[in-house]
VORORO-675040 format. One record per residue (C-alpha): residue in three letters; y, z, x. Coordinates in steps of 0.001 Angstrom, whole numbers, padded with zeros to 6 digits. Each point is the difference from the previous one (the first is absolute). Layout:
<sites>
SITE  residu        y        z        x
SITE     ALA        Y        Z        X
...
</sites>
This chain:
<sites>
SITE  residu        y        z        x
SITE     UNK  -008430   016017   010908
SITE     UNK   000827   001714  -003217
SITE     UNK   001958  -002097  -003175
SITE     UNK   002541   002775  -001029
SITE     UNK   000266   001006  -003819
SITE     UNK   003927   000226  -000215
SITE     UNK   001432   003234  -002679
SITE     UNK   002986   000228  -001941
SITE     UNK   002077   000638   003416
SITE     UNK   002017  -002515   001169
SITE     UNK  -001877  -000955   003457
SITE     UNK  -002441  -002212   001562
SITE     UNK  -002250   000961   002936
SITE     UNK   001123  -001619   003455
SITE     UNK  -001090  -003437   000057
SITE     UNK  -001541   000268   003170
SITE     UNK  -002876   001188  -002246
SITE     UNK  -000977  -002830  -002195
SITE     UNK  -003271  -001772  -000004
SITE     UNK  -000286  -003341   002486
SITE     UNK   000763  -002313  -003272
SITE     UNK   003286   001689  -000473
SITE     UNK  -001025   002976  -003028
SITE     UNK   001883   002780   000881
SITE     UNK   000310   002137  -003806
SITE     UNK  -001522   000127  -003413
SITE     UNK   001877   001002  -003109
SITE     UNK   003711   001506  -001104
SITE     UNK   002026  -001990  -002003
SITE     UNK   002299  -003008   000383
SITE     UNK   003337   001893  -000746
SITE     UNK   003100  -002111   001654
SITE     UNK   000409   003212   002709
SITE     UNK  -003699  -000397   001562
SITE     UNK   000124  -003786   000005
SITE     UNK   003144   000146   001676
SITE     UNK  -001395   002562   002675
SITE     UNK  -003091  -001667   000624
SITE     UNK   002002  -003375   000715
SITE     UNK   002239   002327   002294
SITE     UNK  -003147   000654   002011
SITE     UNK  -001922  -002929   000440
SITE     UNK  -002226   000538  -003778
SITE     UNK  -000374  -001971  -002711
SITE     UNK  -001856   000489  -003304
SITE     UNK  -003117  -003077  -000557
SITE     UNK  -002301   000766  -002724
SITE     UNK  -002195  -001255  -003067
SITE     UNK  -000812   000897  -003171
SITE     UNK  -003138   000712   000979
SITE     UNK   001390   002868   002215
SITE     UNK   002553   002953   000829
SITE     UNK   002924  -000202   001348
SITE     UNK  -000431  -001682   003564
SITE     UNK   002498   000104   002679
SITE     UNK  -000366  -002183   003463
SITE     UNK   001465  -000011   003746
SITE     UNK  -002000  -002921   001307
SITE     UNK   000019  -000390   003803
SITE     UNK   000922  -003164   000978
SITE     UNK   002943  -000358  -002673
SITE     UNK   001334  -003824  -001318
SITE     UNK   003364  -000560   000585
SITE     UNK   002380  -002450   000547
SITE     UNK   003473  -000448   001947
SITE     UNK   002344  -001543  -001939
SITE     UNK   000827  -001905   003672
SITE     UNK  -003542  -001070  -000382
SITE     UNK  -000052  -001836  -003298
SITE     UNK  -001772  -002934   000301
SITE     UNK   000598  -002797  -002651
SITE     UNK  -002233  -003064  -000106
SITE     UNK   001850  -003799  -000489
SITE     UNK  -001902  -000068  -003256
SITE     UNK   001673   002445  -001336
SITE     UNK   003586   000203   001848
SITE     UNK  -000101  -003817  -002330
SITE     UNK  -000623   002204  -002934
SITE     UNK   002755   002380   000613
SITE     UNK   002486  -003077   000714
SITE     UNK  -001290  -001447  -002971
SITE     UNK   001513   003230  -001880
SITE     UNK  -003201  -000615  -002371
SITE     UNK   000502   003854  -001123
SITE     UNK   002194   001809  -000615
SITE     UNK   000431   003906   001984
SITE     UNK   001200   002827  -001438
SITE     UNK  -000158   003709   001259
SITE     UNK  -000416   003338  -002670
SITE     UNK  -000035  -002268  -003040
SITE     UNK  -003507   000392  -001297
SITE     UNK  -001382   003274   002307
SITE     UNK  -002436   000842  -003208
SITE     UNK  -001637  -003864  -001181
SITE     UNK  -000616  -000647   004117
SITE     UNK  -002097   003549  -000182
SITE     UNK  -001763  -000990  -002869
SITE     UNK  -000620  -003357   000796
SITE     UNK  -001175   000844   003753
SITE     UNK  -002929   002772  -002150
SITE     UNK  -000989  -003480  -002441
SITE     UNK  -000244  -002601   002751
SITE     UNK  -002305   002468   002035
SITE     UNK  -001999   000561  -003204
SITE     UNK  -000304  -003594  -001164
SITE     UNK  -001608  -000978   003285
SITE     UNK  -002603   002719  -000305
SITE     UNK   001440   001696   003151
SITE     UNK   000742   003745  -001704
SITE     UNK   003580   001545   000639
SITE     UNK   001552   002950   001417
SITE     UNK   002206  -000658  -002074
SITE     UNK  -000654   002469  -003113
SITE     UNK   001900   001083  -002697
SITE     UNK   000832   003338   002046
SITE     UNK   001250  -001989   002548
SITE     UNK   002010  -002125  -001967
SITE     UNK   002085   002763  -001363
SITE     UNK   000376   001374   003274
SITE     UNK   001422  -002668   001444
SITE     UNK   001903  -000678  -003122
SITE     UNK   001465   003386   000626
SITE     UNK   000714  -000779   003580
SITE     UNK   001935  -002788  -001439
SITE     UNK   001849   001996  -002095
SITE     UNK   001198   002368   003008
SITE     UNK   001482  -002830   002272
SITE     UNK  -003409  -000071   002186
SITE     UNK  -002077  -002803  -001103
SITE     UNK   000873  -003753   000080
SITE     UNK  -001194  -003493  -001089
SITE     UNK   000695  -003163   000792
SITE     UNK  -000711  -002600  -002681
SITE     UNK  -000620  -003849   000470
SITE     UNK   001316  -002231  -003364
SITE     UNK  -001278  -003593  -000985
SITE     UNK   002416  -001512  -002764
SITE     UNK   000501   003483  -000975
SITE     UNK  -003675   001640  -000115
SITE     UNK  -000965   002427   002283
SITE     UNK  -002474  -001448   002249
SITE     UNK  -000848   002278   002702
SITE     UNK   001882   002976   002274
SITE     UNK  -000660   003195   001755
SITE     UNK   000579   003404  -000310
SITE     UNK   000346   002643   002358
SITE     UNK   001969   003536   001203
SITE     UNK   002768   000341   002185
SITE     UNK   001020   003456   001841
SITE     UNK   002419  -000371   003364
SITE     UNK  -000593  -003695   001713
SITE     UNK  -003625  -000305  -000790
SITE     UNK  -001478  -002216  -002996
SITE     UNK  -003208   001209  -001185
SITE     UNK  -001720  -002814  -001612
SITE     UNK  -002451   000667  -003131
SITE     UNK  -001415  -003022  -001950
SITE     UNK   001173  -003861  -000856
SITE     UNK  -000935  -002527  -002085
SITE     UNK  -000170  -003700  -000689
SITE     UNK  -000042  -001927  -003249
SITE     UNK   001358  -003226   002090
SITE     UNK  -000486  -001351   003201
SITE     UNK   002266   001483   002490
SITE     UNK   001768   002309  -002735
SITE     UNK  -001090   003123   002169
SITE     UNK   000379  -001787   003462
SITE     UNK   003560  -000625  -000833
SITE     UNK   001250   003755  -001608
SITE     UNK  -002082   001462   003633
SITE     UNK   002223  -002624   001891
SITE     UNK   003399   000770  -001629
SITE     UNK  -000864   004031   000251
SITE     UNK  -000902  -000365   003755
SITE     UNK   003336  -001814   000447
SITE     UNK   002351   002189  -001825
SITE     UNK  -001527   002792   001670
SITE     UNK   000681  -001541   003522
SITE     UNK   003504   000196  -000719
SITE     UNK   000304   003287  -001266
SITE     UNK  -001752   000985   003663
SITE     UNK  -003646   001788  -001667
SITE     UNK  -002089   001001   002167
SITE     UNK  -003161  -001496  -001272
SITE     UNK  -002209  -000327  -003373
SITE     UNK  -003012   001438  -000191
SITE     UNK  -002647  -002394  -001377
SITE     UNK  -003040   003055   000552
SITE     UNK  -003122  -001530   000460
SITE     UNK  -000734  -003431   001636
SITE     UNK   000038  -003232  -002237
SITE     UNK  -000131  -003949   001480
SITE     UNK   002469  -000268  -002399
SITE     UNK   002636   002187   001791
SITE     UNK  -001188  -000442   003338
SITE     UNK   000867  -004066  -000633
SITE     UNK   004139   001305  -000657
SITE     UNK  -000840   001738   003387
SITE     UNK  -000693   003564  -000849
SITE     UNK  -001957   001215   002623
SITE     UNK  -001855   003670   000342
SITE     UNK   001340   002920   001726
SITE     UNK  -001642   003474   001126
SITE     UNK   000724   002409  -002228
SITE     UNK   001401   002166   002447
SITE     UNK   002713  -002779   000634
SITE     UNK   000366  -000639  -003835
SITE     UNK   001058   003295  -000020
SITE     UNK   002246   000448   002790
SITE     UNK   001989  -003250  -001559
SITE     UNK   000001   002016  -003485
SITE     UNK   001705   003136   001613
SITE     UNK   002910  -002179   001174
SITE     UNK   000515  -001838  -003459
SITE     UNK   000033   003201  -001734
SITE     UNK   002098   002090   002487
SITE     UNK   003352   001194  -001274
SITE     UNK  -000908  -002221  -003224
SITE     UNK   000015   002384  -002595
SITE     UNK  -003638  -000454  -002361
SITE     UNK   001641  -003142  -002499
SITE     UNK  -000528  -003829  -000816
SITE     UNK   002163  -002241   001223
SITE     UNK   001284  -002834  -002387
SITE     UNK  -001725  -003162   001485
</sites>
């Protein structure tokens, strides 16, 4: 099946057409109005800097429940411990950065490029994107970033600079989006990682069925976490 090469319009081809590993469109930009769309329809932008612009649909998709967080005793200890400290917004830009240098530093290449970075940044900036940030006697030790539109959390990258820091921002996100009633988060592509905290794949066709109904009457915006 063809890879599409995307133009200046604001579109995507139906995803129905992407390859069998999920490559649906090369090219466009990463302007803050086609991100947005392409997370409205079940897209996401997943590149190097070896290469265009990629965007993916993958079929199965990662997701988790919030109902289906799963916590090991290990770490629920941790969290009672209060070893870190959580915070939400407070650092959006150093957990971005620091999720690129951790990925670089273990040899494993990013998505993350500079591009990226000030598209998200931008996101950010227009109520969209969020971060969660885990502290250790006041240095920033690990977190997660990610973009919200409706009741959906669509996860992007973490990182870890002490054991558990990560674990324990994904833990306090899932939970404080439990209560607020989302939908689901969107975790992508399969991990061991995530599947351990219970994420589970979905068919695509069901991934987006669920996105529909978090989106519907929602107006296009972030929601505080």
């Amino acid at each position: 099946m063809p890879v599409f090469q995307l133009t200046d319009a604001l579109n995507f081809p139906p995803i129905s057409l992407a390859e069998p590993d999920g490559l649906l469109a090369v090219g466009g930009d990463l302007s803050p109005e086609r991100i947005l769309l392409a997370y409205r329809l079940g897209i996401f932008p997943w590149y190097s800097e070896q290469t265009p612009i990629l965007w993916w649909s993958p079929d199965p998709r990662l997701v988790l429940f919030p109902g289906e967080l799963k916590v090991s005793k290990s770490l629920l200890r941790v969290i009672g411990k209060r070893v870190f400290t959580v915070t939400f917004d407070r650092a959006f830009a150093e957990v971005v950065k620091r999720c690129a240098e951790v990925r670089r530093k273990r040899g494993e290449g990013t998505w993350i490029v500079p591009e990226m970075i000030d598209a998200y940044l931008r996101l950010h900036g227009l109520g969209y994107a969020h971060s969660v940030e885990s502290w250790h006697q006041g240095e920033l030790v690990g977190g997660l970033y990610g973009v919200i539109l409706g009741k959906i959390f669509f996860g992007e990258s973490m990182f870890t600079q002490k054991t558990d820091a990560s674990k324990v921002a994904f833990v306090h996100l899932v939970e404080r989006l439990r209560r607020l009633d989302f939908h689901l988060i969107d975790c992508q592509v399969a991990t061991g990682h995530l599947i351990r905290f219970g994420a589970r794949e979905i068919p695509r066709h069901e991934f987006l069925r669920i996105l529909a109904g978090a989106l519907e009457g929602i107006r296009a915006s972030g929601k505080p976490v």
